[in-house]
Each structure stands twice: as structure tokens, then as C-alpha cells.
N, C-alpha and C positions, 0 to 999 in steps of 0.2 A: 613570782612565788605566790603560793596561795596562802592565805591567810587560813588559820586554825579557828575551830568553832569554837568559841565560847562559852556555850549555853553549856546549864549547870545540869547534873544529873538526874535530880531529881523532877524534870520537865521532861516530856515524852517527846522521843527525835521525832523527824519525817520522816524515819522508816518505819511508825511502829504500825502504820496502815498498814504495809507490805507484812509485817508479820502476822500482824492480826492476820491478812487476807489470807496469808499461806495455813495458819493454824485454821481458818474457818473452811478453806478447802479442803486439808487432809482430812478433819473430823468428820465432812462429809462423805466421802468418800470413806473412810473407815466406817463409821455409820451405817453407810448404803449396803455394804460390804456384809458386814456382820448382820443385819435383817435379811439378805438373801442367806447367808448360810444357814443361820439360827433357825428361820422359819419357814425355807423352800427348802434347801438341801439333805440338811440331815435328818426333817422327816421322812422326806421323800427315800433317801438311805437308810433308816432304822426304821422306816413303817413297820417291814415284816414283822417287826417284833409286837406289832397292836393289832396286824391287821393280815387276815388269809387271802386279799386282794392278788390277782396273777401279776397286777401290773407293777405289785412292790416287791416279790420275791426274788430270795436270795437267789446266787448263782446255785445251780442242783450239783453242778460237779464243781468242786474248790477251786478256783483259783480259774476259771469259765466265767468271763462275765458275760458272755453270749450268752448263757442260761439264765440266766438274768431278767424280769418285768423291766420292762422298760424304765419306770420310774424309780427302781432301787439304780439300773444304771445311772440315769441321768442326775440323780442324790449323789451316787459317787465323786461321778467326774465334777457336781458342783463341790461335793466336801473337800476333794481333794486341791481343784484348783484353785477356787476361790479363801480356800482357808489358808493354801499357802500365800495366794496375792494380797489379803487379809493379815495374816504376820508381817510379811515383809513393811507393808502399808502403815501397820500401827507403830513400827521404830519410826518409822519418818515422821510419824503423827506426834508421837513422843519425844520427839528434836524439837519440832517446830511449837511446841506447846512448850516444853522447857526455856524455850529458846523468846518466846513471851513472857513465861512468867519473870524471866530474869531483865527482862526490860523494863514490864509494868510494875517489877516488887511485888508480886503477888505471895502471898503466907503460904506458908510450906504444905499448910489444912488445904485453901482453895486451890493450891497445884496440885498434892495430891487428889482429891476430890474429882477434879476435873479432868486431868490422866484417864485414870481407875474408870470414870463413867466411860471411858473411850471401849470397854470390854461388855458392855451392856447391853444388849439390844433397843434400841428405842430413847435409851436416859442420855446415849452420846448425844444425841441432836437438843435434847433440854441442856447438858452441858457445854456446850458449845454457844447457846443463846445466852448464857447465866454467863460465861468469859465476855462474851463480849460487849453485855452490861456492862460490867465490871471495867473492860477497857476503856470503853466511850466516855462512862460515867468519871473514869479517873482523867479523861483529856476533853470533859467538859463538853461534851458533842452530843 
């Protein structure tokens, strides 16, 4: 028979490296994700609207995306794929982030906080560093 763990709650298990690790992957990854859409994609998809360049125009006949610059193409296919790999990406980001704070006890303020930067461009990756202060610093490492 195996013997039951003892250790009190309020000490961080030896899983909370594994969570950490999975919450520092997904944020990257969501992260990564969201700066390709944010600042390659959907200019490159909504240029037309700044700019009379050949290579950003709309399709000429609706719903033709052969008629289509290049670059308003390749905006799309990034808005549309990546945005939706991007959604999907962020519930998992948002388990595994949940899923730490309820292990380290973190305040409802620095869960929210740190979530919410996950929809940011650029602040997710300072969020993610500020968590895992906050982990290390609470398990003394």
C-alpha cells in the first residue's frame, strides 16, 4: 500500500514546476501568436484601407480572392487561420493559468491581470515573466 502525502497545503507540491512550465509555454505561444496576427496579418488584410499599393488590394469582384494583391491574400489566410489557432490556444492558456493560480493562491487582481495581458500584444510576454516571479519568489527559488 502506498502511503499518503502529508505535506500541508499551503507548501507548493512538485508539480507546481510542471504547471508553471505548461502556463510559461502556452503564454508563449499565445503570445507568439497574437504578434503575428496583430502586426503581420491584419495589416497586411486591412492595408487597402491606408494604402492604394496593388500588393494590398481588395478582391475587384466579391467574394474572388484571386483578384486579390498578394498581400491582402496572404493577411487573410494569416487573420483567418491564425486567429482562429489563436482562440482555440488562449482557452488552454486560460486552464493552465487558472490552474496555477489555484495552486500558488495567487489574488483574484494578479489572476485577473495576468489572464487579460494574455489578449495584448507584447504585455503577454511581460505577463508571463511578472507570474513567474511571483511563482519562484513564493517557492523561494
Amino acid at each position: 500500500m502506498s502511503e499518503q502525502s502529508t505535506q500541508p497545503l499551503d507548501q507548493p507540491l512538485e508539480t507546481t514546476g510542471w504547471a508553471l512550465t505548461r502556463y510559461r509555454v502556452m503564454a508563449t505561444i499565445v503570445g507568439l501568436l497574437l504578434v503575428v496576427l496583430v502586426l503581420v496579418g491584419l495589416p497586411l488584410h486591412y492595408g487597402y484601407l491606408v494604402s492604394g499599393a496593388d500588393f494590398l488590394a481588395e478582391p475587384a469582384i466579391a467574394g474572388d480572392a484571386s483578384t486579390a494583391g498578394a498581400g491582402w491574400r496572404a493577411g487573410a489566410d494569416i487573420s483567418q487561420y491564425l486567429g482562429v489557432a489563436h482562440g482555440w490556444l488562449y482557452m488552454i492558456f486560460l486552464f493552465m493559468g487558472l490552474l496555477l493560480a489555484r495552486r500558488e493562491r495567487w489574488t483574484p487582481a494578479f489572476t485577473v491581470v495576468t489572464l487579460v495581458c494574455g489578449t495584448i500584444p507584447l504585455l503577454s510576454f511581460w505577463a508571463e515573466r511578472r507570474a513567474t516571479a511571483w511563482v519562484r519568489a513564493a517557492a523561494g527559488t
